[in-house]
N, C-alpha and C positions, 0 to 999 in steps of 0.2 A: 505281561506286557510292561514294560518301563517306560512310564507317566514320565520320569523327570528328562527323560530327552524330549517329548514333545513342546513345542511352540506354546504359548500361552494363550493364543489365539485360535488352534487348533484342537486345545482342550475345551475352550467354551464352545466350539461348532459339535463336537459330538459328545459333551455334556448327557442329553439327554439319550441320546441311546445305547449308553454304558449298561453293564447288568450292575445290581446293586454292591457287589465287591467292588466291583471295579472305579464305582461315584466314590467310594470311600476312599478308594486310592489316589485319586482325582485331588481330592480335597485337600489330601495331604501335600499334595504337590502345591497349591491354590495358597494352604498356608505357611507353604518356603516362599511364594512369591509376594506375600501382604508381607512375609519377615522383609523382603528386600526394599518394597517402596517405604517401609517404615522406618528404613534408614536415613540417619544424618545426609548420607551422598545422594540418597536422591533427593532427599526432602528440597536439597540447597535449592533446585532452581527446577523441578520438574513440575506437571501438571495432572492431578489427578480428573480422570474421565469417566464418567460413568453413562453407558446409554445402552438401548436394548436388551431384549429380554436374557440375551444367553450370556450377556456381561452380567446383569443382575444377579443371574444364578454362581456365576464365578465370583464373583463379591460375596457369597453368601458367605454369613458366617466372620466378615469383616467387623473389627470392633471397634467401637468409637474412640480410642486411643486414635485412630489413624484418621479418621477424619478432621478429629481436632488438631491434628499435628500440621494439615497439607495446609499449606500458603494460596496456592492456585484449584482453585475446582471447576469443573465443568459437568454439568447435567442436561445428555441426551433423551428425554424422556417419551415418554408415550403411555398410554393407555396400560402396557402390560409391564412398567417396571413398578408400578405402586404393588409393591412386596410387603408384607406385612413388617419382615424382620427388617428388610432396607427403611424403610418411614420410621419404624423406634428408632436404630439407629440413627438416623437422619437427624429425627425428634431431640434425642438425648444428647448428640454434639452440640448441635444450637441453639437449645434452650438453655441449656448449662453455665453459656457464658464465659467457657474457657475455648471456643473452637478460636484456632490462629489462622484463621483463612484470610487473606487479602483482596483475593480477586476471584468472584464468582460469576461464573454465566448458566443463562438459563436457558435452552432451546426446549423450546412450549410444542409440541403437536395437539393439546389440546389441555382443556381448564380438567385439572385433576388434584388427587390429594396431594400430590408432590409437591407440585405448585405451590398451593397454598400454603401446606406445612413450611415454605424454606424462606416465602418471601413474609410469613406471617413472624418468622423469627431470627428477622434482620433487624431488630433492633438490640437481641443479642449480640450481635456480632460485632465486638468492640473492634475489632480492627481491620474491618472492611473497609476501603478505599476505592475498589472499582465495583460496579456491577454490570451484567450486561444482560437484557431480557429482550428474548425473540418467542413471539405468539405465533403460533399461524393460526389459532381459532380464537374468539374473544373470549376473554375474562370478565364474564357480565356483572358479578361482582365486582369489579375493579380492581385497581392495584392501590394499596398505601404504603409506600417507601418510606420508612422512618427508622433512620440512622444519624448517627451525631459524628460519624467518622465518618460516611462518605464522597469522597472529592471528584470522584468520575461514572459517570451513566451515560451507556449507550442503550436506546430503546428501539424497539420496534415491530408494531402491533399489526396483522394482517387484518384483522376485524376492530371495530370500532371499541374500544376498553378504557375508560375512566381511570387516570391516574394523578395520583396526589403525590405530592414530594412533603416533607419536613427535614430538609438536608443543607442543614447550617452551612454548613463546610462547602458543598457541593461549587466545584470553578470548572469542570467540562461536561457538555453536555451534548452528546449525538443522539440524533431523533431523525427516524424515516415520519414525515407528515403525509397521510392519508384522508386522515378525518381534523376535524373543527375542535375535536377534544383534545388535540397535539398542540396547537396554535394557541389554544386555551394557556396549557401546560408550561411552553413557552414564557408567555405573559406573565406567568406568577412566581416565577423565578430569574427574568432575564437581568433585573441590577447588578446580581450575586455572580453570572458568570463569565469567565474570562474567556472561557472557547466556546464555540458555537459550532456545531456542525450539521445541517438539516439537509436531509434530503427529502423531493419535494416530488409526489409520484402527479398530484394536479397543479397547474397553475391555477386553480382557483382560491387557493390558499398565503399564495406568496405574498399579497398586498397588507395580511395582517401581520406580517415579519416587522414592518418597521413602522407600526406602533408602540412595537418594545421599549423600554429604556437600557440603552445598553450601557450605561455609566462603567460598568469596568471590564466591558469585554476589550479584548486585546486580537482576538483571532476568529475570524468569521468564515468558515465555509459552504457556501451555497449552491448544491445541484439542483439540475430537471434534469428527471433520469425519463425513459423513454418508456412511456407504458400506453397501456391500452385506453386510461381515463384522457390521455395527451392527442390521441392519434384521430381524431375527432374533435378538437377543438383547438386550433392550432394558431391564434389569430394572437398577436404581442400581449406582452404584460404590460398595461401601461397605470400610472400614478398618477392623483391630481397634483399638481403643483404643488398646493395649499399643505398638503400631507408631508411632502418632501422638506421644506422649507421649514415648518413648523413645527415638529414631531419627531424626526429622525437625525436633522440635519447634526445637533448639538451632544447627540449622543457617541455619534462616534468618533470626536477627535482624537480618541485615545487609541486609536485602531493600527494594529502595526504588522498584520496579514491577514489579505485578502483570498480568496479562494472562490472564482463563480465560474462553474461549468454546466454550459447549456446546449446539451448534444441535441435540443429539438428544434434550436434556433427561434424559441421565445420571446426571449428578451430583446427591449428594443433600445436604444441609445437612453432615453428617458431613464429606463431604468439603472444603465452604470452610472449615469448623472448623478445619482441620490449618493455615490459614495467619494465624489469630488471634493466632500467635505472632511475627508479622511488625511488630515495633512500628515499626521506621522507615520504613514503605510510604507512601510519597509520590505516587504513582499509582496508583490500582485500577481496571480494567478487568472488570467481569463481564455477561457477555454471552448472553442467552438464557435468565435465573434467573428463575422466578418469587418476586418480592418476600414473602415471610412475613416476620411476625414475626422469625423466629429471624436472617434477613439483614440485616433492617436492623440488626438490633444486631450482629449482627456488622459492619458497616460504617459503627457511630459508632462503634466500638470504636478504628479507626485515624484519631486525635487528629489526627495529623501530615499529613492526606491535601490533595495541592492540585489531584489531577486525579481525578475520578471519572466513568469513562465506563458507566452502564447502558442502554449502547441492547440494544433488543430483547429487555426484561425486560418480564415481565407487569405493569400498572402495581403500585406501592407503594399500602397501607392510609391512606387519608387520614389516619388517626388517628395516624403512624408522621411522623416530623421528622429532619431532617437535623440533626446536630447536630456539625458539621466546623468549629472557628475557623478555621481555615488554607484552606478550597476555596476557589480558584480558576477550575476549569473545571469544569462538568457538561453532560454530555449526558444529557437529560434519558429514565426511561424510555420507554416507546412507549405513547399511550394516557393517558399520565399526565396528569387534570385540574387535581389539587392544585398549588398552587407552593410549598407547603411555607407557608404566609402566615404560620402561626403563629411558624415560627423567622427573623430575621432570616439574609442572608448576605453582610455588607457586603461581606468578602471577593474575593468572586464578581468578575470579569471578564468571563468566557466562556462564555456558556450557546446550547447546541443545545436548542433544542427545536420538538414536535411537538405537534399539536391536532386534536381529532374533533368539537370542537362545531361547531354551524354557525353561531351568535353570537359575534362575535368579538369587537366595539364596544368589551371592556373589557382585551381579551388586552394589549395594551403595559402598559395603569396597572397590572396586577395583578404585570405583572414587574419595571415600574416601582418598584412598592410592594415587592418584596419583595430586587430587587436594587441596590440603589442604586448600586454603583460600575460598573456594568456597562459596558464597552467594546466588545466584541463581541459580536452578535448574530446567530445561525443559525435561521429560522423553515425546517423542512423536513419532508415525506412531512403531509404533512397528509389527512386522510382527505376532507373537502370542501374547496371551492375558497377560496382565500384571498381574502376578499372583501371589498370597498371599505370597510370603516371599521377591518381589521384594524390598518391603521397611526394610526388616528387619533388618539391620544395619544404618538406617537414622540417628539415634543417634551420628554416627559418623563425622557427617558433624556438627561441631560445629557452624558453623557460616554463615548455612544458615538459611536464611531468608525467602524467595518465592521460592515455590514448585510448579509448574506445569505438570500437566498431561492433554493431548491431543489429540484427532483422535487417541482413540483404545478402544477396549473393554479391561474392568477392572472387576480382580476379585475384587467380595464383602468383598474378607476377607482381603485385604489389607492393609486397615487400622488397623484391629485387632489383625494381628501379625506385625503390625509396635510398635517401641517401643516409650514412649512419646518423644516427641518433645518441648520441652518450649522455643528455642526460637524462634519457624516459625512461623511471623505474617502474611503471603499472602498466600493462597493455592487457585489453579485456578485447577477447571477440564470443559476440554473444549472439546467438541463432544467427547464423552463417551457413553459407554451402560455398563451398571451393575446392576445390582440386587438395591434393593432401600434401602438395610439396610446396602450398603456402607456408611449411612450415621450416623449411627448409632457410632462408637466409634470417630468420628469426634473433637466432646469438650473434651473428656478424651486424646487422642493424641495431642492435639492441645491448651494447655490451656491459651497459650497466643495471639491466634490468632485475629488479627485488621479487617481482610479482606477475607472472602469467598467468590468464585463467580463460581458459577453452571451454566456453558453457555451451551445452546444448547445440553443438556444431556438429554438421554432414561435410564429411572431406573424402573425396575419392580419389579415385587412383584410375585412370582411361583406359579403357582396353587394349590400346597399340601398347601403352606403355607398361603391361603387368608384369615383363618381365625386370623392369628396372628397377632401383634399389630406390626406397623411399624411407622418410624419416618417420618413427615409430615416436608414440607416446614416451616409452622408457627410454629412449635415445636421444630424443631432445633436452631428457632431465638429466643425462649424463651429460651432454654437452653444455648443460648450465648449471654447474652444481649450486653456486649461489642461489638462486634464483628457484620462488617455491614456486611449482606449478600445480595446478587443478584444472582434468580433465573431466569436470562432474557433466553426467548425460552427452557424452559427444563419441562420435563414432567415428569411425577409419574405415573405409567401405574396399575390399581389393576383389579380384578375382576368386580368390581361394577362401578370404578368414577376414574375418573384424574382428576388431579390437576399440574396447569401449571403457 
């Protein structure tokens, strides 16, 4: 049988029920394949992976030349890869002090020698900069993370586990908070870091966040993700005064993106209040707020803002304006009919947004009228189908550029009452269903287009009409030879044949 036509993935699945010539032949193949990743070409930017038992045994026999050499590592582990040869190996790269690994992750299924062996001899590893460690069982011994080179840690512990940092350098830091011992961890490193990113499975943790001293953070991202310690106790996060004013307030002027998404609808006004103090915030992200009064003013309150992301906020009070010199980007919220007509925002570039009406005839002029420098365009989730005259004044958008459309059904005709466009070089339709002869006036709207890309789209073709002639993926690339196209995941649906 000939090993070297088989898959590399298909040798580790019947690894073990080879007769013993044939493991031997196996192996040979196994060490044409360690010659190939212990090349210069891959080394440049690939990811070595190691997990479960029948990758182990395909590894077998791997030398520590090649672990020392790989930049990016990953360890899938479990109970049944603690291999005697793999842990020397393991042993011998990391203690040695010559492994070049950059960026190592750990995914834990439970406290084993592996574990211990790799985080025991990170302080070998001079030129570590990322780490990332996922438990799902505790480490009842603890963790002691002690490197002088590393700048980024993502963590996250399913069981309660004790961790210590000694990480000079360290400026980002992602933590899922479950337990008391996170919040802790938090606290004894928060001067030092620049990013923040916590995600927060109880609200009964969140009020020890800003006790911190955040002296040089620059970027804070805050979720409540939806779990089961949440779904029973669901009553607001609220703050004394005393806390906010005294404690937090002074730490975060240097803050220049925001990020707080609360899909459980916890947070209550009180608590965005505490980041009013943020005057340098250049990004705000709030996600899942319902718009009152009391938020919109707090978010003209940040003068300085050029990205503001409200998806999936209950819409804003028509009566309520944006009143930002500086935006740049908005994502508009969900639901929201208003465009704000009354405040100009020359400013504006880049706007996402989304629509429930089922009249659309005037949706361009109205963004037209009220964004005038606009570049980029995101029409997405729209509650009805985006239908033939939605584009009908795109003309008026001088000087955009990229046009995306996303997650909805699209009429076919849309293109054909849209009026040309010369100078939109990027058009994106991304999870879509429409008829297949939307693609049909495409080059004649589009005539200076750089970049097409049909992702993940269902286009069919009706059954009165299967005998007509339709435009094919290769046919449209002929009819735009300039212009690169990528039809990645998208299909053509006919009577007879698809083509994907």
């Amino acid at each position: 049988m000939n090993f070297n036509s088989f898959p590399n993935e298909v040798l580790c699945s019947i690894f073990d029920y080879l007769p013993w010539k044939d493991r031997q032949r196996v192996s040979l193949v196994c060490r044409r394949w360690n010659a190939i990743i212990n090349s210069d070409h891959y080394l440049r930017g690939q990811k070595l992976v190691l997990y479960n038992y029948n990758k182990a045994k395909f590894f077998s026999g791997v030398e520590v030349e090649l672990l020392n050499r790989q930049k990016n590592i990953a360890f899938y582990s479990n109970a049944m890869f603690d291999t005697e040869e793999l842990l020397d190996t393991i042993g011998r790269s990391f203690s040695g002090g010559s492994a070049m690994v950059r960026s190592l992750s750990l995914f834990l299924r439970s406290e084993h020698r592996l574990a211990r062996l790799v985080v025991d001899n990170i302080p070998n590893l001079s030129h570590l900069t990322e780490l990332k460690i996922s438990a799902n069982e505790g480490l009842t011994n603890g963790v002691l993370i002690d490197s002088a080179s590393l700048e980024k840690l993502n963590i996250s512990f399913y069981q309660s586990s004790v961790c210590q940092l000694v990480t000079p350098r360290l400026h980002t830091l992602h933590l899922t908070v479950r337990y008391p011992s996170e919040m802790e961890l938090i606290g004894t490193i928060s001067a030092q870091l620049v990013e923040l990113k916590v995600s927060f499975i109880s609200k009964d943790h969140i009020a020890k966040l800003f006790r911190c001293d955040f002296r040089s953070l620059k970027t804070l991202n805050i979720s409540l993700k939806n779990d089961k310690y949440i779904a029973y106790s669901v009553s607001p996060v609220h703050l004394r005064p005393l806390e906010r004013e005294a404690i937090f307030a002074q730490t975060i002027v240097g803050l220049e993106t925001l990020r707080i998404v609360d899909i459980c609808n916890i947070f209550d006004i009180d608590f965005l209040k505490m980041f009013a103090y943020a005057k340098s915030l250049k990004a705000l992200t709030i996600n899942y707020f319902k718009l009152v009064s009391e938020v919109s003013e707090l978010i003209n309150g940040f003068k300085g803002l050029e990205y503001l992301n409200l998806e999936g906020c209950q819409r804003m009070d028509d009566s309520k304006r944006l009143q930002l010199p500086c935006l740049q980007t908005l994502v508009m919220p969900y639901k929201q009919l208003s465009l704000f007509s009354a405040t100009q925002l020359d400013t504006l570039t880049t706007l996402y947004y989304n629509n429930t009406t089922k009249d659309q005839t005037l949706l361009i002029k109205k963004i037209a009228a009220t964004f005038t420098n606009l570049s980029f365009l995101c029409l997405q989730h729209f509650d009805n189908e985006l239908d033939r005259n939605a584009l009908l004044h795109l003309n008026l958008l001088t000087k955009l550029r990229v046009l995306v459309i996303e997650n909805m059904s699209v009429s076919s005709s849309v293109f054909e009452n849209c009026p040309t466009v010369p100078q939109l070089q990027r058009l994106v339709t991304d999870t879509i269903v429409s008829e297949v002869s939307m693609l049909d006036m495409i080059p004649a709207r589009f005539p200076s287009l750089q970049t097409l890309v049909i992702s993940n789209c269902f286009l069919y073709l009706i059954l009165e009409d299967s005998g007509k002639h339709y435009t094919t993926f290769d046919e449209l690339r002929r009819q735009m030879p300039c212009c690169r196209i990528s039809t990645k995941d998208s299909t053509i649906f006919t009577n007879t044949a698809k083509q994907s």
